[in-house]
C-alpha positions as CSV (number, residue, x, y, z in Angstrom):
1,X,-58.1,-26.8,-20.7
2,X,-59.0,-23.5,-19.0
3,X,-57.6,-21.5,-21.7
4,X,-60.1,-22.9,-24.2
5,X,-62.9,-21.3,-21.5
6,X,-61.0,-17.6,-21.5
7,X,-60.7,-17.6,-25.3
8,X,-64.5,-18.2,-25.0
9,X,-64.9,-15.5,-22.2
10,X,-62.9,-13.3,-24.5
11,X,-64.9,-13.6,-27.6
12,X,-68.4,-13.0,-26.1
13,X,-66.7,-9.7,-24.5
14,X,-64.7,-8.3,-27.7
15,X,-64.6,-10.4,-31.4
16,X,-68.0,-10.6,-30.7
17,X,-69.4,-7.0,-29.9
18,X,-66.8,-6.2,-32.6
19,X,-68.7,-8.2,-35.3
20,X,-72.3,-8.2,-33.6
21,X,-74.2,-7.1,-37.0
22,X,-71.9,-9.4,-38.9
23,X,-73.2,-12.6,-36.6
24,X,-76.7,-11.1,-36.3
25,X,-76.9,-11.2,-40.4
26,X,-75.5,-14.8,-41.0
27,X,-77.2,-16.2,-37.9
28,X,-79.4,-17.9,-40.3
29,X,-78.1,-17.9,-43.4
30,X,-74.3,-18.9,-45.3
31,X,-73.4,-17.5,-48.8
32,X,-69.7,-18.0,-48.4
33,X,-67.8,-17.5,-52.1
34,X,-64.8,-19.6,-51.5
35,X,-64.9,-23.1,-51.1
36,X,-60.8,-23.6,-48.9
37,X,-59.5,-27.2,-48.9
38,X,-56.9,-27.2,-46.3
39,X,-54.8,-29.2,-44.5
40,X,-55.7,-30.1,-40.5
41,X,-52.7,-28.8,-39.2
42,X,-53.1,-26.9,-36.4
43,X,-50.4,-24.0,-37.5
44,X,-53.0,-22.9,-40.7
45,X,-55.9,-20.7,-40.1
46,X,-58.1,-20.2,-43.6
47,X,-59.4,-16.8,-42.1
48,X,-56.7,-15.2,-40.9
49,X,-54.3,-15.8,-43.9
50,X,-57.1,-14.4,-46.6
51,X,-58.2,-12.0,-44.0
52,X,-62.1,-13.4,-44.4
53,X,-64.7,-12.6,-41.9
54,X,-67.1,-15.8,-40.8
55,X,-69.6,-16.1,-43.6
56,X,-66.8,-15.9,-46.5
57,X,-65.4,-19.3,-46.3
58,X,-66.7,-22.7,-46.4
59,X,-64.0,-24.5,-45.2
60,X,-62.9,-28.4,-45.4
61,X,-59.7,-29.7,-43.4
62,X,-58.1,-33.1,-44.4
63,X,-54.7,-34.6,-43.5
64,X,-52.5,-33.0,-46.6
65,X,-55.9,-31.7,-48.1
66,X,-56.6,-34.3,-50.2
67,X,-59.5,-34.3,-52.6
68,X,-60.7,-38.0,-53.2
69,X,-61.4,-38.7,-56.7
70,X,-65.2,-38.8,-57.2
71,X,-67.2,-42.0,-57.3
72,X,-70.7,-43.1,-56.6
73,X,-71.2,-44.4,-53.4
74,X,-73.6,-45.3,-50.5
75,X,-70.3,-44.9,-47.9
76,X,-70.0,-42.0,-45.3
77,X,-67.5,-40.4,-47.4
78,X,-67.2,-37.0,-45.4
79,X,-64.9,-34.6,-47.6
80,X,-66.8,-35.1,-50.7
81,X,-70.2,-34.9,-49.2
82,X,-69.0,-31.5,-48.1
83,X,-67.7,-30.5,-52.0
84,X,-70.7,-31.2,-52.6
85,X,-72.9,-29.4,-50.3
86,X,-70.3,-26.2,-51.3
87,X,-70.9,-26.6,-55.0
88,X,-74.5,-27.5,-55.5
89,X,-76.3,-26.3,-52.5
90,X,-73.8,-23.1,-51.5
91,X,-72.9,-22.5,-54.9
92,X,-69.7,-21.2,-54.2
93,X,-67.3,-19.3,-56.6
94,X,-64.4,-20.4,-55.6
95,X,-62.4,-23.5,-54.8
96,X,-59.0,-23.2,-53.1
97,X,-56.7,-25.7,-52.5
98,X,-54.4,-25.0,-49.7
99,X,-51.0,-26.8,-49.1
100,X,-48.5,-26.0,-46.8
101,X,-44.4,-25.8,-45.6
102,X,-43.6,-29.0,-43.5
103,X,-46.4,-30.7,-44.1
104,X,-46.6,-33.6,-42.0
105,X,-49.0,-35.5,-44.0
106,X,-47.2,-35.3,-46.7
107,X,-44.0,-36.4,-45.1
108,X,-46.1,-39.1,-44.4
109,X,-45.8,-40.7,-47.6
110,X,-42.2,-41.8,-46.5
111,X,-42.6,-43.1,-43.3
112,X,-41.5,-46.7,-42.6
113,X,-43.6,-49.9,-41.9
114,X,-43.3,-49.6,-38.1
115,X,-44.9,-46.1,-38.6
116,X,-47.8,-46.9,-40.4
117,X,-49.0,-49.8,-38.7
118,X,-49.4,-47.7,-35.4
119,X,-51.9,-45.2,-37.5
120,X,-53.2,-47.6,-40.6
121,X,-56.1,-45.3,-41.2
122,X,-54.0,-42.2,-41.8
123,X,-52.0,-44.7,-44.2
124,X,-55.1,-45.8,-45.6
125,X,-55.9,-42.3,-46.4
126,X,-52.5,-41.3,-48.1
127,X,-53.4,-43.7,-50.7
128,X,-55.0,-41.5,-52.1
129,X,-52.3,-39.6,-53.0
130,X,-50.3,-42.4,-54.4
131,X,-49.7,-40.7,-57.7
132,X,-48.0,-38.3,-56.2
133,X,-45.8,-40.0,-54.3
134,X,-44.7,-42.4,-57.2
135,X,-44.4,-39.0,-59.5
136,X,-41.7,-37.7,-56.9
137,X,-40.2,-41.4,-56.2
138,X,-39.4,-41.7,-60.0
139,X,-37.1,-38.0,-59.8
140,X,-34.8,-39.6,-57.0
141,X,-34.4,-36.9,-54.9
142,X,-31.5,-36.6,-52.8
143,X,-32.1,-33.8,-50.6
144,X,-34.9,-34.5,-47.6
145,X,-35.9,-30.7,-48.2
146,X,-36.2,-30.4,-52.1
147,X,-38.3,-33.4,-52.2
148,X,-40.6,-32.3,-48.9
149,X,-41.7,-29.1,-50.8
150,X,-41.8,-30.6,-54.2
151,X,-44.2,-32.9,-52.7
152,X,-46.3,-30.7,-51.0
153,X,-46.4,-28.3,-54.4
154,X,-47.2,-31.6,-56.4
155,X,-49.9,-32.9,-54.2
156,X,-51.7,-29.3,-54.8
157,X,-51.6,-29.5,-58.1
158,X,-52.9,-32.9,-57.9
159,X,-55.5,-32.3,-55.3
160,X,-57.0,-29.7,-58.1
161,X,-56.7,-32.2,-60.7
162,X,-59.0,-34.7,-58.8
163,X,-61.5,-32.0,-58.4
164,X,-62.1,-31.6,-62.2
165,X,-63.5,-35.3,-61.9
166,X,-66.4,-34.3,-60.2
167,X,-69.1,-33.9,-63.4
168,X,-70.9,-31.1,-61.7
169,X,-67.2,-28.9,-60.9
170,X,-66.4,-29.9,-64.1
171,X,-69.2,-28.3,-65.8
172,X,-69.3,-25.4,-64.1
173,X,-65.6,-24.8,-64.5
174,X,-65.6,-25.3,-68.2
175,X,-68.9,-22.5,-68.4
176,X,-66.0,-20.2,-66.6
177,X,-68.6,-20.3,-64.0
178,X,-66.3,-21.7,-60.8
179,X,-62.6,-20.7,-60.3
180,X,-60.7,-23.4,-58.9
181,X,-57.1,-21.9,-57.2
182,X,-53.8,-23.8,-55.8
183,X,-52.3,-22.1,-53.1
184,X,-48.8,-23.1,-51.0
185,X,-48.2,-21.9,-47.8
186,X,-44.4,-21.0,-45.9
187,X,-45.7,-20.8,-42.4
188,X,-42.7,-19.7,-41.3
189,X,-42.6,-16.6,-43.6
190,X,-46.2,-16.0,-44.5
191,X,-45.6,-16.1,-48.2
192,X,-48.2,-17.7,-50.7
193,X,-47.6,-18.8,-53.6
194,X,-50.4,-19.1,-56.3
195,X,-50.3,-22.1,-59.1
196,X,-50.0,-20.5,-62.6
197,X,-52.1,-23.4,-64.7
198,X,-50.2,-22.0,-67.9
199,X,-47.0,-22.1,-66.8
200,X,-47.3,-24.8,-64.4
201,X,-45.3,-22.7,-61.8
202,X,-46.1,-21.5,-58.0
203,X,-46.2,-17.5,-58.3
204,X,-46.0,-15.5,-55.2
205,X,-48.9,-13.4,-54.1
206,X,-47.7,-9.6,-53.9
């Protein structure tokens, strides 16, 4: 615990001085371009792997950052209050979906019975990724690893898919007026790799 209260210490005494003007500026006020979807794992960091300084990024974090598909409703439905809020009230540029290596969310999909009953909300959650799962079930993939990352690269995809079901991203992404980006990252290299729409590949950034 007391390390959480010297990374505080820390800040005040150096990121802080070193950005005071920057803070000072957006104290009241947020025009970040870049709406990031991203997964909760605790091994991705939105700012540090686009190099973005607080302000830039309005970022939402989901197990295997999932985008439910949009509906009307009067539920507390957190992620797509928060698409929401980036689109209409923000009116961000940009929406990036970020996937990752060894995704355990994703792995998720597979995991037994005995599993899933000891976490049934997280299981309740993945269904809503259930066409990707029964997309990568109907390949019958072999290897554990070729199926992990085709799962994670197909769940992007699909994430960004879900998004053009929103009327008001729709819109705007038809005027050319929003850009909407799939992104998958090897944590253990640092490479990202961009999703070509034409092509239907994963491109590395370089």
């Amino acid at each position: 615990m007391d390390n959480l209260f010297d990374g505080v210490k820390e800040f005040n005494t150096t990121d802080f001085l070193e950005h005071k003007e920057l803070f000072e500026k957006i104290g009241r006020n947020q025009e970040p371009h870049t709406l990031f979807i991203g997964c909760s794992d605790s091994r991705i960091v939105p700012n540090l792997i686009t190099k973005t300084l607080p302000g830039e990024l309005f970022v939402i974090r989901n197990i295997a950052n999932i985008v439910p598909v949009y509906r009307e409703s009067e539920e507390f439905l957190a992620t797509t209050a928060a698409i929401e809020y980036a689109i209409k009230v923000l009116n961000v540029a940009n929406i990036l979906v970020c996937g990752h290596s060894n995704c355990g969310g994703c792995n998720s999909f597979y995991m037994d019975g005995s599993v899933g009953n000891n976490i049934p909300h997280t299981r309740k959650w993945l269904e809503l990724a259930k066409n990707v799962k029964d997309k990568i079930d109907s390949e019958k993939i072999v290897d554990v690893t070729e199926r992990e990352w085709k799962t994670e690269q197909l769940n992007i995809v699909e994430q960004m898919k879900h998004l053009l079901t929103y009327p008001y991203i729709r819109e705007k992404y038809k005027n050319k007026e929003l850009n909407i980006l799939g992104w998958y990252y090897i944590i253990q290299t640092g490479e990202i790799f961009n999703y070509d729409s034409k092509e239907k590949v994963f491109v590395k950034i370089e």
